[in-house]
C-alpha positions as a printed Julia matrix, in Angstrom:
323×3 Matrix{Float64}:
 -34.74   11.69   15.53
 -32.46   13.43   12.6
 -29.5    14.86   13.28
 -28.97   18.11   11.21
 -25.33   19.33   10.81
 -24.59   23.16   12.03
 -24.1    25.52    8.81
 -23.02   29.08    9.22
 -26.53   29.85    8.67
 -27.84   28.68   11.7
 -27.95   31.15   15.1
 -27.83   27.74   17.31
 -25.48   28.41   20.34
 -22.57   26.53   20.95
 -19.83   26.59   23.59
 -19.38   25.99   26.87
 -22.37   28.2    27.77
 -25.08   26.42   25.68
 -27.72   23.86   26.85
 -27.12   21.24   24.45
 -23.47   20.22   24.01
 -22.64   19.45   20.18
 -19.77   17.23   19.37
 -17.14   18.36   16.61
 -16.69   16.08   13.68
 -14.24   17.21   11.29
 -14.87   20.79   12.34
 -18.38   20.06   12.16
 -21.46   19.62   14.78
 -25.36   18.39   14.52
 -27.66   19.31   15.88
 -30.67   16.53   17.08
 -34.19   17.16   15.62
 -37.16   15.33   17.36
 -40.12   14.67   14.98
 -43.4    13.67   15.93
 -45.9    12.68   13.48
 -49.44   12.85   14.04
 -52.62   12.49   11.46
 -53.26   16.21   12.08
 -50.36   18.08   13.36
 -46.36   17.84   12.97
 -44.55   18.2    16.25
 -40.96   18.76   16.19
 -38.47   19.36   19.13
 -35.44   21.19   18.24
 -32.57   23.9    19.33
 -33.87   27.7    18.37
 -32.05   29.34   15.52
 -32.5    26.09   13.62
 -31.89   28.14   10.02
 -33.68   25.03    8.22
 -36.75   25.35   10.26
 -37.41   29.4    10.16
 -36.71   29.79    6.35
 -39.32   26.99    5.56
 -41.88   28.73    8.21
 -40.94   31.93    6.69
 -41.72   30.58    3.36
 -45.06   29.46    4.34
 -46.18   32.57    5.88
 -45.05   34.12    2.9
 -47.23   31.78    0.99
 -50.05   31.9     3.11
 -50.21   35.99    3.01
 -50.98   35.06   -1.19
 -54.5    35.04   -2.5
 -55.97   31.56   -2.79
 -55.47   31.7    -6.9
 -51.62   32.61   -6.07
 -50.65   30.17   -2.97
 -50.18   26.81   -5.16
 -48.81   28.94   -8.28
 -44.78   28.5    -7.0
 -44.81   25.41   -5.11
 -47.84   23.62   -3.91
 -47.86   23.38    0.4
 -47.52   20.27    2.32
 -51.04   18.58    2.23
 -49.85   16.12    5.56
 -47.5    16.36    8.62
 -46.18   13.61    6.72
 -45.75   15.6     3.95
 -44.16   18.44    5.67
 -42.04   16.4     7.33
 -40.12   14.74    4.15
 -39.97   18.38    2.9
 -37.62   19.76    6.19
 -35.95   16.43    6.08
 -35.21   17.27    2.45
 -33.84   20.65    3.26
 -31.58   19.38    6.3
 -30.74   16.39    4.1
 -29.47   19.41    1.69
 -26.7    20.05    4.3
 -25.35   16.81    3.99
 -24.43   17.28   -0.02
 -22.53   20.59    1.06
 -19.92   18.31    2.64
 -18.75   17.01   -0.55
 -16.13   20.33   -1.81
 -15.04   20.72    1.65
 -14.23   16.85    2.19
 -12.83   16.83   -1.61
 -10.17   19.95   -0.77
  -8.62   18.19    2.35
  -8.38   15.58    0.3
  -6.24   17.28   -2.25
  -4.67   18.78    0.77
  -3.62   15.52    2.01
  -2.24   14.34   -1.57
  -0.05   17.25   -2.17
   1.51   17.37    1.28
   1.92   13.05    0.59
   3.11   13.65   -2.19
   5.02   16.59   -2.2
   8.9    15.78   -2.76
  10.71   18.67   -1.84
  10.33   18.24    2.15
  10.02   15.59    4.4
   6.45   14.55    5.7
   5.86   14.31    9.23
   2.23   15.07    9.82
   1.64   11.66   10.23
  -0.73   11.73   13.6
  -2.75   14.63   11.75
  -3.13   12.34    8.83
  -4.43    9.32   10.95
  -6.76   11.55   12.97
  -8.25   12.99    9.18
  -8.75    9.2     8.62
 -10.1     8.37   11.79
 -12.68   11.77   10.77
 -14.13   10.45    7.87
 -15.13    7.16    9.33
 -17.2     8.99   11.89
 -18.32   11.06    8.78
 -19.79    7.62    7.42
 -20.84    6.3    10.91
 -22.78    9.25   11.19
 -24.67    9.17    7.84
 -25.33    5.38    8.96
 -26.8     6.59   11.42
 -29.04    8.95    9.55
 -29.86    6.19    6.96
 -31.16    4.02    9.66
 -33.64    6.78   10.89
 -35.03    7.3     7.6
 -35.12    3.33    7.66
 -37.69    3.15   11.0
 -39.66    6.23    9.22
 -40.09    4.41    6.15
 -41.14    1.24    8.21
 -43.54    3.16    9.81
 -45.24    4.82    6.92
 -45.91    0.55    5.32
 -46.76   -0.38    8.91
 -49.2     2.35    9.9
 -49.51    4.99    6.86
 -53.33    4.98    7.3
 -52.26    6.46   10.58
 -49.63    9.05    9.15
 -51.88   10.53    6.54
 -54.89   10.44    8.17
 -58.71    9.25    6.5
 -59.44   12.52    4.54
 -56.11   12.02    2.4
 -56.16    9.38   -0.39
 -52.5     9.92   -0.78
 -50.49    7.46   -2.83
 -48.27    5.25   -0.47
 -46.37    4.28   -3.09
 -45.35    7.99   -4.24
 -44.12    8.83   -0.23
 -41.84    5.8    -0.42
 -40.42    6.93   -3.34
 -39.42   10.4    -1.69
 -38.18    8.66    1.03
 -36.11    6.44   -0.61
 -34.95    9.66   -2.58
 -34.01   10.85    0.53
 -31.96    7.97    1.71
 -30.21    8.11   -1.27
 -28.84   10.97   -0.81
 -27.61   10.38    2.5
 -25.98    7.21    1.16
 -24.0     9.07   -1.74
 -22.17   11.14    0.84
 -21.46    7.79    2.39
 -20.18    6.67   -0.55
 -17.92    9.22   -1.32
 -16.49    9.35    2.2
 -15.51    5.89    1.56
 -13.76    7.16   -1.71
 -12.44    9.18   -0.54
 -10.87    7.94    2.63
  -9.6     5.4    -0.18
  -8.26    7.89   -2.19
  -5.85    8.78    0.73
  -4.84    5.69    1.4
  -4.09    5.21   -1.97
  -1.87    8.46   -1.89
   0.03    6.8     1.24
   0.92    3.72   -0.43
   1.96    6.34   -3.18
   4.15    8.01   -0.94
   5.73    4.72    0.85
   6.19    3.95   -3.06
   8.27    6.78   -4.01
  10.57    6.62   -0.67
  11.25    3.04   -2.0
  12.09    3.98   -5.58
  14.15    6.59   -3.87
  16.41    4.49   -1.86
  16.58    2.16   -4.48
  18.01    4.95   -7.08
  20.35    6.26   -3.83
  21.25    2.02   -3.95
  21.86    2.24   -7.52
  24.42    4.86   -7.69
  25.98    3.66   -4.53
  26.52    0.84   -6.19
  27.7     2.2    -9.34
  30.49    4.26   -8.09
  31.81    0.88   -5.7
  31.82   -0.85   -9.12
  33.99    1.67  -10.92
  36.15    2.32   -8.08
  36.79   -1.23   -8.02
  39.4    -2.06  -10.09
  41.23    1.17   -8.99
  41.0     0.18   -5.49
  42.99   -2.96   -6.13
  45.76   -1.49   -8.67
  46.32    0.54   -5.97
  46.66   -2.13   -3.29
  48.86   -4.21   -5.99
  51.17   -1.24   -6.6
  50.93    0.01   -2.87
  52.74   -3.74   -1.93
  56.44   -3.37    0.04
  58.33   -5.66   -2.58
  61.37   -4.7    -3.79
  61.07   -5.76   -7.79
  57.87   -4.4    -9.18
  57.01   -4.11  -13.0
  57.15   -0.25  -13.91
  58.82    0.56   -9.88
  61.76    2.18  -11.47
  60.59    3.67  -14.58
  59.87    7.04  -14.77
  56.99    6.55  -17.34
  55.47    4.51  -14.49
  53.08    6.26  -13.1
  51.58    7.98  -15.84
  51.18    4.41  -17.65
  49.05    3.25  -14.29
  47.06    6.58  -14.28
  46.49    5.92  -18.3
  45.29    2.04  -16.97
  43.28    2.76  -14.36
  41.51    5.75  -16.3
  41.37    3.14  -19.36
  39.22    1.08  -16.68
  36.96    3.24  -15.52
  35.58    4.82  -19.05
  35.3     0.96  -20.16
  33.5     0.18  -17.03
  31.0     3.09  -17.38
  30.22    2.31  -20.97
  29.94   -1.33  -19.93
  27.35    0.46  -17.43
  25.53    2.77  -19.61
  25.3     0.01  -22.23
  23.89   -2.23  -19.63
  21.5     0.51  -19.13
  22.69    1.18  -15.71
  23.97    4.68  -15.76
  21.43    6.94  -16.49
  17.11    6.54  -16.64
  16.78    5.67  -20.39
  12.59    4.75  -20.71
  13.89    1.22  -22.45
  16.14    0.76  -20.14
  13.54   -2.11  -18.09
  12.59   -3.37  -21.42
  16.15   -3.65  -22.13
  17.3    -5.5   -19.41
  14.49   -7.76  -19.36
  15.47   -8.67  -23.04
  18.82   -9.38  -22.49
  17.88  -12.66  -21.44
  16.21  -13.73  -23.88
  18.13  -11.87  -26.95
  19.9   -15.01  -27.91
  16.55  -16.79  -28.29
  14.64  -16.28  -31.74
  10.91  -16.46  -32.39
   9.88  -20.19  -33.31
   6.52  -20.82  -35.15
   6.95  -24.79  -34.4
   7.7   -24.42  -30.61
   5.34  -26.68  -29.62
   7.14  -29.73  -31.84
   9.91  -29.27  -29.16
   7.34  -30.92  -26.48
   8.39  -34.06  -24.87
   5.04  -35.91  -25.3
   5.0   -34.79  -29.17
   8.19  -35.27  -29.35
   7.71  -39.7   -28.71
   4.52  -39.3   -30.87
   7.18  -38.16  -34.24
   9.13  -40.51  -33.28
   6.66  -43.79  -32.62
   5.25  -42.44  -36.14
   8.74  -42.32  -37.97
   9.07  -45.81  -36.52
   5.85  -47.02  -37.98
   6.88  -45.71  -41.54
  10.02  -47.43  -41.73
   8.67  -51.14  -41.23
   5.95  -50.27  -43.36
């Protein structure tokens, strides 16, 4: 049993009035497909409208209306049920690739709306329910793999059964299609898991920037408590009830503690900006990591300044002299 996923071009029904109930995936729904292999016939049980299933019979009638010289001229026909059978597996397996520029633009949808910085996101339960998606996305191609799994057993187990005794077939060139065929179920189960990654990725991306954020908000809080410091306490100083202050009586005063406290704040903001705290200079991380270290000059002979090295000079030095 393969489960083929519902494409535009299929006339399957769907709804509540429809026989067979499909569940929605990501906006999409399969469709089972029963297939019973015999040595002379292919059996398969299956919804009508199935748009795999009529073009391929359509292309064999067209085939089959040929002459004999013309039939094998565009593509040779299926020799075994077998044989027919990998070749509609092959065009329902077809479906599967589609998925990958649809699951690749909500992807891109998801990153620009993460990391968009203009608005504030809040599709958060949307987001987890796209994530939840594409893990029943790659539970569902498991599930696909592991059906092309029992077929494959079968055909080592019993492919003098499959094929029947008038075929000498190569086993060894079915495997190979069916392997083919598994592979390229398991690259769209790959790159679901990429890209469910690559979301994730563009969530820690997002939690990333709202921390840089907060910490540049931080920053500048802090700056302007710095500078407003100092004023803060001439102000208190001056503001005291005493009767004898320095400057109380003068009428040059005020403008002197206005020149003072002004004095203090451009000295404190090109203490800042020196610092490499006002402002988002690139150097300014290379900077301030240097600043330790700025007194410190390159030595070639660091390693004479090790303790154990250091006893070994000075056992030798003591050698030297009794010598």
């Amino acid at each position: 049993i393969f489960r083929k996923l519902i494409t535009p071009d299929d006339q399957i029904s769907s709804g509540d009035t429809a026989l067979e109930q499909h569940d929605r995936v990501f906006g999409l729904a399969t469709s089972p497909v029963s297939f019973i292999i015999t040595p002379q016939a292919l059996i398969t049980v299956r919804e009508r409208g199935n748009h795999a299933f009529e073009s391929y019979l359509a292309r064999i009638l067209n085939i089959m209306n040929k002459d004999l010289e013309e039939q094998n001229k565009p593509r040779k026909l299926p020799r075994t049920p077998l044989d027919l059978a990998l070749r509609l597996l092959n065009s329902m397996i077809d479906g599967y690739l589609d998925l990958r520029n649809p699951l690749s633009r909500r992807v891109e949808f998801w990153q620009q709306e993460l990391l968009q910085g203009n608005r504030r996101f809040s599709k958060w339960h949307q987001l987890f329910q796209e994530n939840m998606v594409f893990q029943q996305i790659e539970n569902l191609c498991e599930e696909q793999i592991d059906s092309l799994q029992e077929l494959r057993d079968e055909i080592v187990e019993n492919y003098a059964h499959l094929k029947g005794k008038k075929h000498s077939e190569k086993q060894d060139i079915i495997l190979v299609r069916v392997d083919d065929l598994v592979s390229h179920v398991e690259r769209i189960q790959k790159y679901t898991v990429r890209l469910s990654t690559a979301i994730q990725t563009a969530i820690d991306l997002h939690f990333s920037a709202i921390a840089n954020q907060t910490n540049e908000n931080m920053r500048i809080l802090a700056i302007i408590t710095a500078v407003f410091a100092p004023l803060t306490l001439l102000t208190g100083v001056y503001g005291m009830n005493f009767e004898f202050i320095p400057g109380l009586r003068s009428p040059m005063g005020f403008w002197i503690m206005l020149g003072v406290m002004l004095a203090c704040t451009i000295g404190l903001l090109i203490y800042f900006y020196r610092r490499h705290l006002v402002g988002r200079g690139e150097r300014s991380v290379i900077d301030m990591l240097a600043q330790q270290h700025k007194n410190q000059h390159v030595n070639l002979l660091w390693f004479l300044d090790y303790e154990p090295i250091k006893q070994t000079m000075k056992e030798v030095e003591k050698i030297t002299k009794l010598k």
